[in-house]
C-alpha positions in Angstrom: 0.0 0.0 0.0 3.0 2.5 0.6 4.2 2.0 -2.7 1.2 2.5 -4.1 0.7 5.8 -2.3 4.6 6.5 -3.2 3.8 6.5 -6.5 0.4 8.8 -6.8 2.3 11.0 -5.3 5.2 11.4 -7.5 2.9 11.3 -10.1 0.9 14.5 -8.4 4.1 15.9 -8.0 5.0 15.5 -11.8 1.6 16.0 -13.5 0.2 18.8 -11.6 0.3 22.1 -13.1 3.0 24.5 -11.6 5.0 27.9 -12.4 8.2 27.6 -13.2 11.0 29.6 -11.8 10.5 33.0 -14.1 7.1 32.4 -12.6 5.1 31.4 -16.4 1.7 30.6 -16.3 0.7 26.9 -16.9 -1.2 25.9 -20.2 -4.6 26.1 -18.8 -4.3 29.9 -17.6 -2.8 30.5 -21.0 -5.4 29.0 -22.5 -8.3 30.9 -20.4 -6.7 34.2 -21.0 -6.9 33.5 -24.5 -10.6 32.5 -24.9 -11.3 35.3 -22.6 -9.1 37.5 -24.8 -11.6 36.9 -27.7 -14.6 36.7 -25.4 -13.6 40.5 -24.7 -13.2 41.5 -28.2 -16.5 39.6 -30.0 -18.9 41.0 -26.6 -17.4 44.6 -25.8 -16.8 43.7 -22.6 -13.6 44.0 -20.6 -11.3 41.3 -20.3 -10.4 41.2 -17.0 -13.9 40.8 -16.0 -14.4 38.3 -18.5 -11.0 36.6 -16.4 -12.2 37.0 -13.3 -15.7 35.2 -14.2 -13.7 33.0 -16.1 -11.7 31.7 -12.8 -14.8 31.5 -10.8 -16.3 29.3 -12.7 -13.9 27.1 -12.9 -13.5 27.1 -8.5 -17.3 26.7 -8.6 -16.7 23.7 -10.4 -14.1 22.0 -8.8 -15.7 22.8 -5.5 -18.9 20.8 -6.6 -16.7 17.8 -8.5 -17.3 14.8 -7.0 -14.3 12.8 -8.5 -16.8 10.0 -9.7 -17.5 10.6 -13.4 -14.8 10.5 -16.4 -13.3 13.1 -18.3 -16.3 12.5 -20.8 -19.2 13.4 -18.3 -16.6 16.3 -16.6 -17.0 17.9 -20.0 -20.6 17.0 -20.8 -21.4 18.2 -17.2 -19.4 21.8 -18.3 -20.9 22.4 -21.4 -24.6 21.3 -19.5 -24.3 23.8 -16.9 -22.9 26.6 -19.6 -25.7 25.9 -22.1 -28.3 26.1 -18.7 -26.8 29.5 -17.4 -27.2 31.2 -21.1 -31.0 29.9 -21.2 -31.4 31.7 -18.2 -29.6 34.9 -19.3 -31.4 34.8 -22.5 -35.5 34.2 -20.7 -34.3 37.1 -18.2 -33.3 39.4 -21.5 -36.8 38.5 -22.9 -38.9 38.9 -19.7 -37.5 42.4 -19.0 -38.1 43.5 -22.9 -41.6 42.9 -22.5 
């Protein structure tokens, strides 16, 4: 049983995302700014709100994983709640138009 914890650990260490010394954001972050990036430029609004929603999300969802569902159903479950919050926005745009 050691071993086995041994080794999930090294591979923790290895595998999770870190900065390196000049301090470089990992490929997710890069990847975040990015989409927000464009987010910013297609909707007018300003990036670093877009960012800070952006991260938010993301805590909100980790806080509420459950660890119990593949990768698959982590990003059906995404897309889900996404696709859920926009058909809110969108019947709260039309309620207050009419």
């Amino acid at each position: 049983m050691n071993a086995i914890i041994r080794r999930l650990r090294k591979l923790e260490e290895h595998v999770a995302p870190k900065r390196d010394e000049r301090d470089r954001l990992n490929p997710a972050d890069v990847l975040r700014q990015r989409v927000c990036r464009r987010q910013a430029a297609e909707t007018g609004r300003p990036y670093e709100e877009l960012l800070r929603e952006s991260v938010m999300e993301a805590k909100a969802f980790w806080a509420s994983y459950d660890g119990e569902r593949s990768i698959v159903d982590i990003l059906r479950s995404r897309y889900q709640r996404r696709g859920r919050a926009q058909a809110t926005q969108t019947t709260k745009i039309a309620s207050d138009n009419v």
